[in-house]
N, C-alpha and C positions, 0 to 999 in steps of 0.2 A: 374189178379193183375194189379192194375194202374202203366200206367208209366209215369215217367215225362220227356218234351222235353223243350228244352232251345231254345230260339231265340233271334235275335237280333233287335228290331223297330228301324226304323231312321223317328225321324223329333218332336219326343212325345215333350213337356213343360210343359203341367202344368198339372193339376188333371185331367182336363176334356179329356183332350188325353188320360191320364193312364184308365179313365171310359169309352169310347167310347174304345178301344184296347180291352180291359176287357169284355166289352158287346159282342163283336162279337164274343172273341172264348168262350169264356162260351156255347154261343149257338151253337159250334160245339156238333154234336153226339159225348156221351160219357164224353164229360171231365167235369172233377168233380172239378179242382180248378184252377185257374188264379192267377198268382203272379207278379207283371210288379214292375222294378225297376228304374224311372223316371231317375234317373239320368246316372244312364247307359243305358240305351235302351233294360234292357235285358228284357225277359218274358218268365217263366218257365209258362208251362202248363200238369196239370195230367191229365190222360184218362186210361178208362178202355176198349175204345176202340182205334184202329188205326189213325191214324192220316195220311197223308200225306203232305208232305211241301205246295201242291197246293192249300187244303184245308185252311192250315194258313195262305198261302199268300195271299188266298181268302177275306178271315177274315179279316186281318191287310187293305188289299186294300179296303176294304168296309166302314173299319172306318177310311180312309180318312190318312193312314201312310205307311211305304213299310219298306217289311221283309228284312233283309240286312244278314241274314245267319242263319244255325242252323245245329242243333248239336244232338245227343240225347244221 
């Protein structure tokens, strides 16, 4: 069963941060939906597999922004 984890990006502005965030955890193993909320920094992510913060923070550091907390 999918679960969704909430986090927090710091630094996003405009689309192209929300699409570059977006592109990188997409392509973690497993998850099935990306949701980023530009004006908060928030970004909920579903998976049907595990996730570890490492991994996301993998992700957000790759597209060029930095994970500021999470939650599940």
């Amino acid at each position: 069963m999918p679960v969704t984890f909430t986090y927090t990006v710091v630094g996003m502005t405009c689309e192209h941060c929300v699409q570059a965030v977006s592109g990188e955890l997409a392509a973690l193993p497993g998850v099935q939906d990306v949701t980023v909320e530009l004006a908060t920094g928030a970004v909920a992510v579903t998976s049907d597999a595990p996730l570890t913060e490492e991994q996301v923070r993998a992700a957000v550091d790759e597209a060029g922004y930095e994970l500021a907390g999470s939650g599940a």
